[in-house]
OpenMM code with the backbone's topology and positions (N, CA, C; nanometers):
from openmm import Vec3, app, unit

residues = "UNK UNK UNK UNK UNK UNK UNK UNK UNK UNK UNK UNK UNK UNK UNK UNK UNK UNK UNK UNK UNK UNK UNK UNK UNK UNK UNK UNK UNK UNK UNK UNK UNK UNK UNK UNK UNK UNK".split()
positions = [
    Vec3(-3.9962, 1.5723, 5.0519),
    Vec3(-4.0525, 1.5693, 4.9180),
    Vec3(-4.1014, 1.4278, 4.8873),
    Vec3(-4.2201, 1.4065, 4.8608),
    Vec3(-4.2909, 1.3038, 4.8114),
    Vec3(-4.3297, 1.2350, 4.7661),
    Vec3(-4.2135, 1.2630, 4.6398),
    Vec3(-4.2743, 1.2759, 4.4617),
    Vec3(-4.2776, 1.1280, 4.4046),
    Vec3(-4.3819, 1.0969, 4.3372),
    Vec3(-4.3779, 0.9640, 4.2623),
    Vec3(-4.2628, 0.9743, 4.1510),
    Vec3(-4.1856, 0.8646, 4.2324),
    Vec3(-4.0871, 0.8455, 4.0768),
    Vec3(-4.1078, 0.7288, 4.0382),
    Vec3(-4.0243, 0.7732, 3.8524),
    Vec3(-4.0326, 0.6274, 3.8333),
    Vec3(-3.9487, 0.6155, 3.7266),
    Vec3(-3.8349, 0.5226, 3.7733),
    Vec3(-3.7140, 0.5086, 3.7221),
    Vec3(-3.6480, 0.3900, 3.6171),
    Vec3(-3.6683, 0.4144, 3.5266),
    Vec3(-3.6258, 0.3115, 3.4071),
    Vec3(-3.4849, 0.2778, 3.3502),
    Vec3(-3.3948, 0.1359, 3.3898),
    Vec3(-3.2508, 0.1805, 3.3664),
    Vec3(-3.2362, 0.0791, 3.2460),
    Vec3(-3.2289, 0.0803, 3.1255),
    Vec3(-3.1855, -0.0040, 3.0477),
    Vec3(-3.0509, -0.0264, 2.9671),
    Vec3(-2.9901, -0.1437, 3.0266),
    Vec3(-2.8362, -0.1311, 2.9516),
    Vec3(-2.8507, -0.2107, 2.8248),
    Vec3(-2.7563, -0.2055, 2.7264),
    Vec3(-2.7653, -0.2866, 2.6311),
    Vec3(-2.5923, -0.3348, 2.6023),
    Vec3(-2.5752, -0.4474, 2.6033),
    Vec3(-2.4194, -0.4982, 2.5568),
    Vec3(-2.3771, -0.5579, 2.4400),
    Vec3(-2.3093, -0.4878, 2.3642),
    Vec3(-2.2841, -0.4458, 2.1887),
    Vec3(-2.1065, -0.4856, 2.1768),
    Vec3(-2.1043, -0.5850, 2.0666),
    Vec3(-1.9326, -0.5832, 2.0609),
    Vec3(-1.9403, -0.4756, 1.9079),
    Vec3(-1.8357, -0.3991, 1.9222),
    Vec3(-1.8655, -0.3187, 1.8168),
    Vec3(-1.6813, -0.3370, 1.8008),
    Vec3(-1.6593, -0.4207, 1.6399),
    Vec3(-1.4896, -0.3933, 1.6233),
    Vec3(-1.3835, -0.4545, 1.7828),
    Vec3(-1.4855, -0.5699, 1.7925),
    Vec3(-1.3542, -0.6220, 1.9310),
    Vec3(-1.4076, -0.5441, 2.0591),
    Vec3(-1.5078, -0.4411, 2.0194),
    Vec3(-1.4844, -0.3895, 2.2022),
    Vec3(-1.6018, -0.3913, 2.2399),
    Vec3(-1.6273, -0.3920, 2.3835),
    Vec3(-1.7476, -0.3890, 2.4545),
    Vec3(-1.7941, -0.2404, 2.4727),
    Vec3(-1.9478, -0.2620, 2.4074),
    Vec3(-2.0021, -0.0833, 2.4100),
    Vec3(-2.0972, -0.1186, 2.4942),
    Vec3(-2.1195, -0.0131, 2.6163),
    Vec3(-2.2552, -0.0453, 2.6927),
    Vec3(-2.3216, 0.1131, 2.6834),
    Vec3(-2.4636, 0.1088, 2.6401),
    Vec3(-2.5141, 0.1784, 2.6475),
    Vec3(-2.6600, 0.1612, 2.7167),
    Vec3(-2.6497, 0.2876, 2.8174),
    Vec3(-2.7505, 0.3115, 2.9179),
    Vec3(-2.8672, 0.3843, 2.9081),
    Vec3(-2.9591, 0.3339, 2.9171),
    Vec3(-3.0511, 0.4429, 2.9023),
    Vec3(-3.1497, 0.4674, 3.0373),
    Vec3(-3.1208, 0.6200, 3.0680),
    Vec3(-3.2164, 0.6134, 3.2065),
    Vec3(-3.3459, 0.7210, 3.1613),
    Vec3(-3.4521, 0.6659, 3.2076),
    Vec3(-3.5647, 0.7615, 3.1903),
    Vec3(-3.6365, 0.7760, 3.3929),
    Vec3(-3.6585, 0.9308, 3.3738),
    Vec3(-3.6881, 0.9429, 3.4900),
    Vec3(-3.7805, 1.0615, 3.5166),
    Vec3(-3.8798, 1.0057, 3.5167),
    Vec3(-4.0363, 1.0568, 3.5446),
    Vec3(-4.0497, 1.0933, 3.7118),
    Vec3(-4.1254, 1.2768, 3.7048),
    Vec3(-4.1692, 1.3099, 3.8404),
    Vec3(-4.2516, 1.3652, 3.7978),
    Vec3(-4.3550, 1.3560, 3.9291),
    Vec3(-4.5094, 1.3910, 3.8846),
    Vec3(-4.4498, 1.5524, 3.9570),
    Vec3(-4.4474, 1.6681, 3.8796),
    Vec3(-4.4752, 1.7473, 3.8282),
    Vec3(-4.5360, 1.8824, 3.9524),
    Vec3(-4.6437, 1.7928, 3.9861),
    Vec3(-4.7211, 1.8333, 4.1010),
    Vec3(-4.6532, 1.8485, 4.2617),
    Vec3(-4.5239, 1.7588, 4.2597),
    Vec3(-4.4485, 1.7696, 4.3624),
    Vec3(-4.3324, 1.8046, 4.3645),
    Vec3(-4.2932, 1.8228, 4.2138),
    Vec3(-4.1337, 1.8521, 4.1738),
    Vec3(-4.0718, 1.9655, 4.2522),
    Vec3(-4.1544, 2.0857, 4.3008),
    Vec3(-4.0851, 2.2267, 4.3629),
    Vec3(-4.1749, 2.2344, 4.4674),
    Vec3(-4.2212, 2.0795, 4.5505),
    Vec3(-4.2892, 2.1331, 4.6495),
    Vec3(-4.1692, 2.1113, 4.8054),
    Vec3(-4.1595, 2.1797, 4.8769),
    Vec3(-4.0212, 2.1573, 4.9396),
    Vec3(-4.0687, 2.0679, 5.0789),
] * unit.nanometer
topology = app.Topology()
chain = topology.addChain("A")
for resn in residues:
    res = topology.addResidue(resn, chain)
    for name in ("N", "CA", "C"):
        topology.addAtom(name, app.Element.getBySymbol(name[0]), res)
């Protein structure tokens, strides 16, 4: 499988009340055209 990906990972580091919050954000793009090509 062939597929153009394209993978976006963004963390962000937050003290919220004394504690460490990490929040992730993943975005993940496939062209569509190759997604069910086997």
């Amino acid at each position: 499988m062939k597929a153009h990906q394209s993978i976006k990972l963004v963390g962000i580091y937050s003290q919220v009340k004394g504690s460490n919050l990490l929040v992730c954000k993943v975005e993940l793009s496939l062209d569509q055209k190759y997604l069910f090509d086997p």
